[in-house]
N, C-alpha and C positions, 0 to 999 in steps of 0.2 A: 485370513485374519491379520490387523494388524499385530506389530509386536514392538515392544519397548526397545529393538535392537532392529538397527539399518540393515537393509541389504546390502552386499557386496557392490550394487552397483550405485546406491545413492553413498556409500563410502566412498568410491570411488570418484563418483560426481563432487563430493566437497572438497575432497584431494585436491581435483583438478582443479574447482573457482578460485582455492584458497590458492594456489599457486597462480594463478592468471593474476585477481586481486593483489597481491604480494609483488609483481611485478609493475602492475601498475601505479598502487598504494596511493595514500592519501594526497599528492600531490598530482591527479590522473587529469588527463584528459579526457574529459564521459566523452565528447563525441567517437575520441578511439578505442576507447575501453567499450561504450555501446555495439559497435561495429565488429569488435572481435568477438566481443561476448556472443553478437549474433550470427555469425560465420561458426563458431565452435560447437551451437545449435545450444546452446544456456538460456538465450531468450525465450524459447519457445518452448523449452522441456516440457508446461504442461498442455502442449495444442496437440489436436488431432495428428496424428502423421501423416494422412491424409493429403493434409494441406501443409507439409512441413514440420513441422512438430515434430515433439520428440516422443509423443504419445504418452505420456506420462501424468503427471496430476501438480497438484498444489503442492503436494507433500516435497515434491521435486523442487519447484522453485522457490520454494521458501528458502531450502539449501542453498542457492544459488545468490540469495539476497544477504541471504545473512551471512554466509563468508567473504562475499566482498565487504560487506559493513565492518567485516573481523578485520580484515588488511585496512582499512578506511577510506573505501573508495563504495557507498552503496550506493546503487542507481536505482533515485527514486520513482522513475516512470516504470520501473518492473511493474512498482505495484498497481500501478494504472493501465497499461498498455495490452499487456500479456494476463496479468491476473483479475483485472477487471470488465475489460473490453474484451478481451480474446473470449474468456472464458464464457461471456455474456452471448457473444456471436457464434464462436463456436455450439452453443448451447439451442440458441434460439432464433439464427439470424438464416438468411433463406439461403439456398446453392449459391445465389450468383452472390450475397453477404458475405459466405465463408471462402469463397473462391477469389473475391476479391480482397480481403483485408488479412485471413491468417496467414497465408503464406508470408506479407511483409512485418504483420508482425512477428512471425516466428523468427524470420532471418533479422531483422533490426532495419528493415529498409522503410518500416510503414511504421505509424508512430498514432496511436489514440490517446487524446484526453478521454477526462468523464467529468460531466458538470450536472451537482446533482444539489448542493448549496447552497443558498440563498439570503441575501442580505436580511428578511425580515424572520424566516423560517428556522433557520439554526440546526436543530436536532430534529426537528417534528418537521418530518416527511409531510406530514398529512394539510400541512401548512403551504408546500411549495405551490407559485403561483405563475410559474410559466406554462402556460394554455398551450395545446394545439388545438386547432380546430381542420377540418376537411372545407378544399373548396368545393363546393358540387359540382358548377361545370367542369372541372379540371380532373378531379379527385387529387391535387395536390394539398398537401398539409404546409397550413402556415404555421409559426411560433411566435410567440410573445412573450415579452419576460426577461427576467437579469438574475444571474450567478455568480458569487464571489468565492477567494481563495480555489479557485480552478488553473493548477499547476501543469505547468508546461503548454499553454496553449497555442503558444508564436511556436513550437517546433512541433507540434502536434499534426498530421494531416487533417485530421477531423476530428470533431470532439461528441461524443456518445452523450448528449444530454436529456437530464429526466426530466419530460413535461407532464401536461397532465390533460385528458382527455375527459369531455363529459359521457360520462354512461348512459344512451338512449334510454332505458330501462328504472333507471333509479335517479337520472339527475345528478348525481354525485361525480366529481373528478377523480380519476385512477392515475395511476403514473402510466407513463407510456414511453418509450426509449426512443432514441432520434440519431440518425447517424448525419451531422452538418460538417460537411466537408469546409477547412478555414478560410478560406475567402468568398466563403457565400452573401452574398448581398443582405445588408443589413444586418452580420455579424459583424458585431464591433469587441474590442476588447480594450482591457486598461489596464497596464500595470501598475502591481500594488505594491506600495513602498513598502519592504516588511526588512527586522532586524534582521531576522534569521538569513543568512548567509549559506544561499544553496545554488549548484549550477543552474537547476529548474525553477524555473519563476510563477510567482501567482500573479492570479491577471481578474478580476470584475467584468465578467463579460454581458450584453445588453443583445437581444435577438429584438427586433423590432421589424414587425412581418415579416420575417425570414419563411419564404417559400423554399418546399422542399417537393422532390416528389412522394408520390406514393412508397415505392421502393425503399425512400431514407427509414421507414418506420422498422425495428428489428421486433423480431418476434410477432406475438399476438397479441392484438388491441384489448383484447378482454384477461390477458393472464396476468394484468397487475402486479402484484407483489413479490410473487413468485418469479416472474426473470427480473425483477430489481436485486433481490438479495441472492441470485444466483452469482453478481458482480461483489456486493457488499458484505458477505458473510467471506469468500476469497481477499477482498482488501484488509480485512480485521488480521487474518492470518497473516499477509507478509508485512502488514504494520509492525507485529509481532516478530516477526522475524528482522524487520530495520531495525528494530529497535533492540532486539538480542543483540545485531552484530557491529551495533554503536558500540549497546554496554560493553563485550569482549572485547571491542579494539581499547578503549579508555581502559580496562581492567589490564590489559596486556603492557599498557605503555605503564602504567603505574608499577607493576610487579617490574619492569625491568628497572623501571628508579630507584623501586628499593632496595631491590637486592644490589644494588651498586652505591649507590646516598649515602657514605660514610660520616655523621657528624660526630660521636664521640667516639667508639671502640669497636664498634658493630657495625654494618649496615642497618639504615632503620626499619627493612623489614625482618631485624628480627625481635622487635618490641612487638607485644600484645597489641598496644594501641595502632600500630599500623598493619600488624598484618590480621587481625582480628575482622575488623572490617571489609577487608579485602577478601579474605575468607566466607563473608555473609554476604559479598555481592556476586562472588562465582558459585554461591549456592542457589541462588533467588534467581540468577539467570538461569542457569540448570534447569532452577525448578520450571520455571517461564517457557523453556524449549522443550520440554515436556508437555506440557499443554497445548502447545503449538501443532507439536507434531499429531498429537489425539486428534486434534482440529482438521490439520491437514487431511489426516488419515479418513475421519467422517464424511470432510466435503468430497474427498475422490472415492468413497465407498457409498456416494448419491445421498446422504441420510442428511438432507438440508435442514434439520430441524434440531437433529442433534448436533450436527455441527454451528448451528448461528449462538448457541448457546457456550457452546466450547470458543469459539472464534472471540465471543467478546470476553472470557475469563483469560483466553492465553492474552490477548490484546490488554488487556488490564496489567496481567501479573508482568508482561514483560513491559508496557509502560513504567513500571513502577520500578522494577528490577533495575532497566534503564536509567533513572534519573539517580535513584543511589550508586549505582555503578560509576559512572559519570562523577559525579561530585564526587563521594570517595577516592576518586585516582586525582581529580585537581587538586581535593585538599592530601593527600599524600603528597604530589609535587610540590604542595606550598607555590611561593611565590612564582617557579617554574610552571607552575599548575596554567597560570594566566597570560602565559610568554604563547607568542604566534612559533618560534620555536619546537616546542613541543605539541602542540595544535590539538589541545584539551580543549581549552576557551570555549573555543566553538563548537562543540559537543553540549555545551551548559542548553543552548537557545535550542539544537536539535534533539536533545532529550526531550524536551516538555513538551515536542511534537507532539510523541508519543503518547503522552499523556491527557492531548488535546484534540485531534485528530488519529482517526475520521469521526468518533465518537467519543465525548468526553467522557472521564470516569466515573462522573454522577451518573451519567446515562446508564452505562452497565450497570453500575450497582442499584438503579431503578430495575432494567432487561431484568435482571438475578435475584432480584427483591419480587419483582413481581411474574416472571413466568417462572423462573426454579423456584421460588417458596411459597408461591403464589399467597403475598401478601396486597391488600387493597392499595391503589395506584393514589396519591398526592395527590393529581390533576388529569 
């Protein structure tokens, strides 16, 4: 059973990132911080050991995600590579799938996108309009189709995109998963001009009959939905977990301002008005890593149903947790708050990630409206 208190060994495990992170810190190099993280076996804590791994689960690398975010150094392809991909392959993908892909992602040598987004589609899956279809003579699978905000795809080897397949039976399109290694003919990509200031870049990507073999297809053509959210219910959780280890890093830079920030008699953390807040933002993270962990703990106790429910409330509450956190430590710093100096600023544009990706907050609170209260859906 899980329990509200860590084992010795995931204490141990946050000990350790927190000190890696810490040495790295907010001024890292991801390509060397990726590399040691994957040498130290952080990357892959939750893949098969099998195939490398650390045999562990989500509940493991969430830890890992969110103590680098604490020091300020988070690596956002965790949440894509290991916790989306891996998870999905490890899951669903055939011997010669997991023989070939975990092992590099466990260690940090092999790197997946996921491109599942869509310029006209947004939220509603049921919208996306990139087709496979089978060639017959061949039995190779072509693609068609364009996805946007699909991060890290120039460093990516291959990127795990969701197409969508007609159903012989009902006519109807299902999603179906594609593993496109990045220089397959007729992948193309474009990078997207965006504020937000991250090592990992988004890019619009265009498949335009991109032939694949039979083999690129992961999983089963008929199990739909079920290996989709096997990926997407694991990314809600270490969104949640980015987004904890924003909030702490910005929460931790503010507490040491004020307890040093002498402007009249006192430091100014000891006025109500500033430590007050500061107070309700390391409770609301708290509360948010609690959820998270419930979450964790669901999806690696196989209960995908309670966990996709838990996954978008911790993904919520640490969105939200996030963005006051954030803001509360800039407006503590005041005018320092916005100086590259102390390097708040840029947490303002990575908070609202959270809040917007991979699922907006209307959305959950649609998910929670209408499967937990089971109230009638708008549309």
């Amino acid at each position: 059973m899980p329990t509200l208190i860590e084992t010795e060994e995931q204490k141990a495990l946050r000990t350790a990132v927190a000190a890696l992170g810490t040495r790295h810190g907010r001024n890292h190099d991801r390509d060397a911080l990726w590399a040691e993280a994957g040498k130290l076996g952080y990357l892959g804590v939750n893949l098969p050991e099998a195939y490398g791994g650390g045999g562990a689960g989500i509940t493991e690398l969430s830890v890992v995600l969110e103590e680098l975010g604490a020091a300020g150094c988070p690596l956002l392809m965790l949440v894509v590579s290991p916790a989306i991909c891996g998870n999905i392959i490890a899951r669903f993908g055939t011997e010669q799938q997991k023989d070939n892909w975990l092992p590099g992602i466990a260690d940090g040598t092999r790197l997946m996108a996921f491109g599942i987004t869509e310029p006209d589609a947004g939220s509603n899956s049921h919208r996306i309009t990139t087709t496979a279809r089978r060639d017959g003579a061949t039995g190779d699978w072509i693609l068609t189709g364009r996805k946007v905000f699909i991060s890290g795809v120039d460093i990516a080897d291959a990127t795990l995109i969701v197409g969508r397949t007609e159903d012989a039976r009902t006519g109807k399109l299902k999603p179906c998963l594609f593993i496109v290694p990045r220089d397959t003919p007729g992948f193309e990509r474009r990078r997207l001009d965006m504020e937000l200031h991250a090592t990992e870049k988004q890019f619009e990507l265009t498949l335009d009959d991109v032939r694949l073999p039979a083999d690129a297809l992961v999983g089963d053509e008929d199990a739909g939905l079920l290996q989709l959210f096997a990926g997407l219910n694991p990314e809600r959780v270490m969104t949640a977990a980015f987004a904890i280890g924003i909030g702490r890093h910005a929460l931790a830079r503010a507490l040491d301002y004020a307890r040093e920030r002498t402007v009249w008699k006192t430091p100014i953390g000891a006025h109500q008005a500033i430590a007050h807040p500061l107070a309700q933002a390391h409770i609301e993270l708290e509360l948010a890593r609690l959820m998270t962990q419930k979450a964790a703990h669901l999806y690696d106790a196989g209960d995908d149903m309670a966990a996709g429910e838990a996954a978008n409330m911790a993904k919520y509450a640490a969105g939200e947790a996030c963005v006051k956190a954030v803001d509360q430590a800039v407006h503590t710093l005041g005018g320092n708050g916005l100086t590259r100096e102390f390097g708040l600023a840029s947490l303002i544009t990575a908070a609202r990630v959270a809040r917007i990706a991979p699922v907006s907050r209307e959305m959950i609170l649609n998910f929670v409206s209408h499967q937990t209260l089971g109230l009638p859906k708008s549309y």
